[in-house]
C-alpha positions, -999 to +999 in steps of 0.1 A: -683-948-319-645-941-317-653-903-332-683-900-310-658-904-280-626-885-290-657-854-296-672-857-269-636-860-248-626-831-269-657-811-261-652-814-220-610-808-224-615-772-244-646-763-218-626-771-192-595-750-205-621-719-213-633-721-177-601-728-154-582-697-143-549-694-123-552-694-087-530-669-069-522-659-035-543-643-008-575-657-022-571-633-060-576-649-088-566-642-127-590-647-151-575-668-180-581-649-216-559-649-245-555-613-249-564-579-239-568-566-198-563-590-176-587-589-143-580-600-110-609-620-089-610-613-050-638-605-023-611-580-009-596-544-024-570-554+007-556-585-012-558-564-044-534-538-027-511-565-012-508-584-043-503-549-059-476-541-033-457-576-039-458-574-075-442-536-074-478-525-096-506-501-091-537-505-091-564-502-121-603-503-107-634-507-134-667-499-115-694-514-129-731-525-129-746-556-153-773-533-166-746-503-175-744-505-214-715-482-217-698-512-192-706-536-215-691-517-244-660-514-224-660-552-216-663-559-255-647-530-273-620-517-250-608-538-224-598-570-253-573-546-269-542-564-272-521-535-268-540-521-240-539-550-222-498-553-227-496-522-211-522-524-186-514-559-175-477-550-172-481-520-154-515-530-128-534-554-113-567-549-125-597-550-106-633-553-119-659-544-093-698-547-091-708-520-074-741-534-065-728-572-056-713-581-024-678-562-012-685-539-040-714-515-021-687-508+004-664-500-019-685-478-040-696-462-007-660-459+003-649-439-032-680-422-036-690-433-069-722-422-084-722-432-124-711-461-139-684-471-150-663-457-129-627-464-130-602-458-111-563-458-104-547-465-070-520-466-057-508-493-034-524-481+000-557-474-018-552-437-030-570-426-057-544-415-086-568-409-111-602-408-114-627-412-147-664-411-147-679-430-177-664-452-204-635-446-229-612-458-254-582-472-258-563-439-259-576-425-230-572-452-213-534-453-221-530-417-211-549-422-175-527-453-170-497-431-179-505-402-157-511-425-127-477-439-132-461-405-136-479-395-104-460-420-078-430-416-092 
């Protein structure tokens, strides 16, 4: 009965620990993950760009839908990359966006995107940086992240 306890107790501490994430200010929040691109929650691109503007970071923007494959390739292929996510989580606050969910029609109305995913690069008043219709790789990735920091600087 002992076992059948310390399980079960077991069980409900690791789901927990998969599910929490770290609240942070202005209503964003971090998804917890072990490795690979971090993504920050909100309702609001505005908090996005103010956390952005506090932390001294652009801005990195996936547009996506649930029935996009090439999305879901990117969620399981690209975006868990170790290495990527060093460099993007050092260097952005990411952003993941439904474009067909809440906040994100506006914003998909707002930057005029058409094909999914999108993804984008701002900088911290919103300006598009750079701009990349459809999925990629790791490399590609590295260089659009590179050219967006070479372009406010």
């Amino acid at each position: 009965m002992k076992i059948f306890k310390f399980t079960i107790w077991t069980v409900l501490a690791l789901t927990f620990v998969c599910f929490s994430s770290c609240k942070s200010k202005k209503g964003t929040t971090v998804t917890a993950q072990k490795s690979g691109v971090q993504f920050t929650k909100s309702d609001s691109l505005t908090d996005v760009l103010e956390k952005a503007a506090a932390e001294d970071k652009l801005v990195f923007v996936d547009f996506y839908t649930t029935w996009c494959l090439p999305c879901r390739l990117m969620d399981e292929d690209v975006f868990p990359d170790r290495r990527l996510g060093d460099f993007m989580n050092e260097n952005f606050i990411n952003y993941k966006v439904n474009a067909e969910k809440g906040n994100g029609v506006n914003l998909s109305t707002l930057y005029n995107i058409s094909a999914f995913p999108t993804l984008l690069f701002l900088d911290q008043n919103g300006k598009v940086l750079e701009r990349k219709l459809g999925a990629t790789y790791q490399r590609e990735m590295f260089a659009l992240g590179e050219a967006a920091l070479a372009g406010v600087q």
